[in-house]
VMD Tcl script that builds the backbone (N, CA, C; Angstrom):
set m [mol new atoms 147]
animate dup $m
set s [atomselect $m all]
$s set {name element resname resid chain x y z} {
  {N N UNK 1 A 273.058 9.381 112.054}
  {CA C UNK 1 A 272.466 8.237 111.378}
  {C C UNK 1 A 271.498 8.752 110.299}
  {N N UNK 2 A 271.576 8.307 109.357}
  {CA C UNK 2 A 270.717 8.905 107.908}
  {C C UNK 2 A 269.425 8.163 108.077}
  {N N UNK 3 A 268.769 8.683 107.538}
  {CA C UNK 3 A 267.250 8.525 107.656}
  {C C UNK 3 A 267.169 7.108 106.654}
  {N N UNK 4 A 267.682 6.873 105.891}
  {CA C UNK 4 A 267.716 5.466 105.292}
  {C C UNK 4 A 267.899 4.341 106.270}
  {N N UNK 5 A 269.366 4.741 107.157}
  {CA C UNK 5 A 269.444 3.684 107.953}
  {C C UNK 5 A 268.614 3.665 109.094}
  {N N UNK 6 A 268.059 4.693 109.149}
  {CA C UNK 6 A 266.566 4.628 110.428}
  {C C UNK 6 A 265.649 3.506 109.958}
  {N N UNK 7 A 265.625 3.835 108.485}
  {CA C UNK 7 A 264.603 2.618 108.315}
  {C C UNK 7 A 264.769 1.424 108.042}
  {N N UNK 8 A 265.865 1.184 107.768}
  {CA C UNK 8 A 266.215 0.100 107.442}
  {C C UNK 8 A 266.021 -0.921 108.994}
  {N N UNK 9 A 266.999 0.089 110.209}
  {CA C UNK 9 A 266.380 -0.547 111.170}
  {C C UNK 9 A 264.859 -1.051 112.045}
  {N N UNK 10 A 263.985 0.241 111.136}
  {CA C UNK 10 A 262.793 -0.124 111.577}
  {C C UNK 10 A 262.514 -1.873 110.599}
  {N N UNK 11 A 262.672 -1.667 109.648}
  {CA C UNK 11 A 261.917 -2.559 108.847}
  {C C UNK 11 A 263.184 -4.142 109.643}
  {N N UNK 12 A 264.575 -4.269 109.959}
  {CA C UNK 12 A 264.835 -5.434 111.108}
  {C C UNK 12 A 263.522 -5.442 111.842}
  {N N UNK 13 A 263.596 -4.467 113.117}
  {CA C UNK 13 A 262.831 -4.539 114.210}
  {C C UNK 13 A 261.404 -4.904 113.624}
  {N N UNK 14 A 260.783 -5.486 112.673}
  {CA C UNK 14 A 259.580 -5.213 111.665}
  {C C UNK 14 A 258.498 -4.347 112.275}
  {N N UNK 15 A 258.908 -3.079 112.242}
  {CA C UNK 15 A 258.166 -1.933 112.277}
  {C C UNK 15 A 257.686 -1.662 111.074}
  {N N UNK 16 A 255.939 -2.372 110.896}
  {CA C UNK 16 A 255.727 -2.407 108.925}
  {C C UNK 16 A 255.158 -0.960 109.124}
  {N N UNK 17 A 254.733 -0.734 110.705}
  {CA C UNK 17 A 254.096 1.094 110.348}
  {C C UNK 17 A 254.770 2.374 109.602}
  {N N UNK 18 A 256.143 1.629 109.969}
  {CA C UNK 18 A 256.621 3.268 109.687}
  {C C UNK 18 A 256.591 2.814 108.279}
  {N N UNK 19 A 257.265 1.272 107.739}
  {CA C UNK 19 A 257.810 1.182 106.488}
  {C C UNK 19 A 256.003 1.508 105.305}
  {N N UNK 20 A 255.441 1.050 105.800}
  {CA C UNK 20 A 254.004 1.577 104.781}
  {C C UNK 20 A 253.956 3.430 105.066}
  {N N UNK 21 A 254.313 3.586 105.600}
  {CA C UNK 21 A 254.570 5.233 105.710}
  {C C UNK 21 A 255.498 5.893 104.709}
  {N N UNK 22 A 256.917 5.332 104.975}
  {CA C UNK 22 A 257.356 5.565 103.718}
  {C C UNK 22 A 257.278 5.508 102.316}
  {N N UNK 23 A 256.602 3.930 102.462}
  {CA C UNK 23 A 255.946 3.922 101.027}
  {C C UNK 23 A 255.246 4.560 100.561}
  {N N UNK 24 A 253.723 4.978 101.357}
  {CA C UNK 24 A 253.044 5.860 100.862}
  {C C UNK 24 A 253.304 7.020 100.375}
  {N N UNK 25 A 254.331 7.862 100.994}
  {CA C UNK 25 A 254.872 9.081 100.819}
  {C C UNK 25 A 255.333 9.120 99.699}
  {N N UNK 26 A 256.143 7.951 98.875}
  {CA C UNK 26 A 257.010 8.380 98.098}
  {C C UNK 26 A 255.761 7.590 96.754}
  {N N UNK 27 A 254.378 7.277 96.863}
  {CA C UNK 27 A 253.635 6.419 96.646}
  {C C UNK 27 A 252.679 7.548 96.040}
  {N N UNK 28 A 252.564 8.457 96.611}
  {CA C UNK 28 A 251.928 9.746 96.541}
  {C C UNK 28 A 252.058 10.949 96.596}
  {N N UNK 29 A 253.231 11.520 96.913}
  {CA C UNK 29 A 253.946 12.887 96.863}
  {C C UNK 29 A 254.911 12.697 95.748}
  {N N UNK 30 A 254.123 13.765 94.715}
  {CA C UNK 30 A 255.049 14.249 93.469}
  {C C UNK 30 A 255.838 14.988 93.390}
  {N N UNK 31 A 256.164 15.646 94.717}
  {CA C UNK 31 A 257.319 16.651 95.073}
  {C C UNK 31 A 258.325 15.930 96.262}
  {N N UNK 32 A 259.205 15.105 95.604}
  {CA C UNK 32 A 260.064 14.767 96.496}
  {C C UNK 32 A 260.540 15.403 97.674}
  {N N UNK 33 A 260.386 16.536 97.588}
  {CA C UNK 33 A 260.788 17.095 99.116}
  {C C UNK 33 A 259.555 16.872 99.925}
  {N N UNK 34 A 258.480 17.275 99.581}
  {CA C UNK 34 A 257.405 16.972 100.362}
  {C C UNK 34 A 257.230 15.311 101.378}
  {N N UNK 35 A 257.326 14.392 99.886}
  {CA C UNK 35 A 258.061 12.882 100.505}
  {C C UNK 35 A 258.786 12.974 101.563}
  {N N UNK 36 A 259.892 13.553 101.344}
  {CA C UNK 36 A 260.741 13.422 102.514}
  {C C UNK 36 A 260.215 14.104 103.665}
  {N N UNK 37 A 259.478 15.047 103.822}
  {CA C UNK 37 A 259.327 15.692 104.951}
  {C C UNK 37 A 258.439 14.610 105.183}
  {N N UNK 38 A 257.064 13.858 104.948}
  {CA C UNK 38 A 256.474 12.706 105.311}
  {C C UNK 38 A 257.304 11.381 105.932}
  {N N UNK 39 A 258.690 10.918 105.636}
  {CA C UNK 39 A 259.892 10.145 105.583}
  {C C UNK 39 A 260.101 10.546 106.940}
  {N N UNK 40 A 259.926 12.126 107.544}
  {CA C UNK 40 A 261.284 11.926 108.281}
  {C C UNK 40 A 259.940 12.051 109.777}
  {N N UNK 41 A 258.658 12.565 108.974}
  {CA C UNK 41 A 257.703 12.775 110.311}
  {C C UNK 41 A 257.774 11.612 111.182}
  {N N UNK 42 A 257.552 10.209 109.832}
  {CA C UNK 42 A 256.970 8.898 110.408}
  {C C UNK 42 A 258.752 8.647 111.166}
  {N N UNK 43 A 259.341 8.701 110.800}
  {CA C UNK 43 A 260.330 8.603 111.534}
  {C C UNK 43 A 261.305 9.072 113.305}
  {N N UNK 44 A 260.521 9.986 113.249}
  {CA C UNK 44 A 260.517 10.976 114.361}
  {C C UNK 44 A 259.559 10.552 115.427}
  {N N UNK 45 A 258.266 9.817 114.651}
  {CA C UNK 45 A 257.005 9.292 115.765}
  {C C UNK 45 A 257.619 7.804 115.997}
  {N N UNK 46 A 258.285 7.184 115.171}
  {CA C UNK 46 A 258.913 5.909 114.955}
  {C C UNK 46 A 259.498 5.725 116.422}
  {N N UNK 47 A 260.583 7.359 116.624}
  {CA C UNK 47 A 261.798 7.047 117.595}
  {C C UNK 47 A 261.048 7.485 118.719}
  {N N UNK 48 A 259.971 8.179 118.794}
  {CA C UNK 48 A 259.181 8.636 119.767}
  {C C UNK 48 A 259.787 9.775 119.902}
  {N N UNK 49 A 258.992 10.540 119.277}
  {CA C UNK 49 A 259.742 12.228 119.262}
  {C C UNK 49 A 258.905 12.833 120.066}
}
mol reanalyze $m
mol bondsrecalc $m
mol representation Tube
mol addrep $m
């Protein structure tokens, strides 16, 4: 499952934590990879990692 559709399901389930997480990341990291590594943290605490 791609990390898009992770969120997409968070933001159904209205999980606004993770989705303001993502935003921020990509809101404030000028190095897109960096973003993503922020993308996939909140995502990982999302699924309960």
């Amino acid at each position: 499952m791609s990390y898009i559709t992770k969120i997409t399901i968070a933001v159904e389930k209205s999980d606004i934590i993770l989705l303001l997480d993502v935003i921020e990341a990509y809101k404030w990291e000028r190095n897109i990879e960096s973003a993503t590594k922020r993308i996939r943290f909140a995502v990982e605490r999302w699924e309960g990692k």
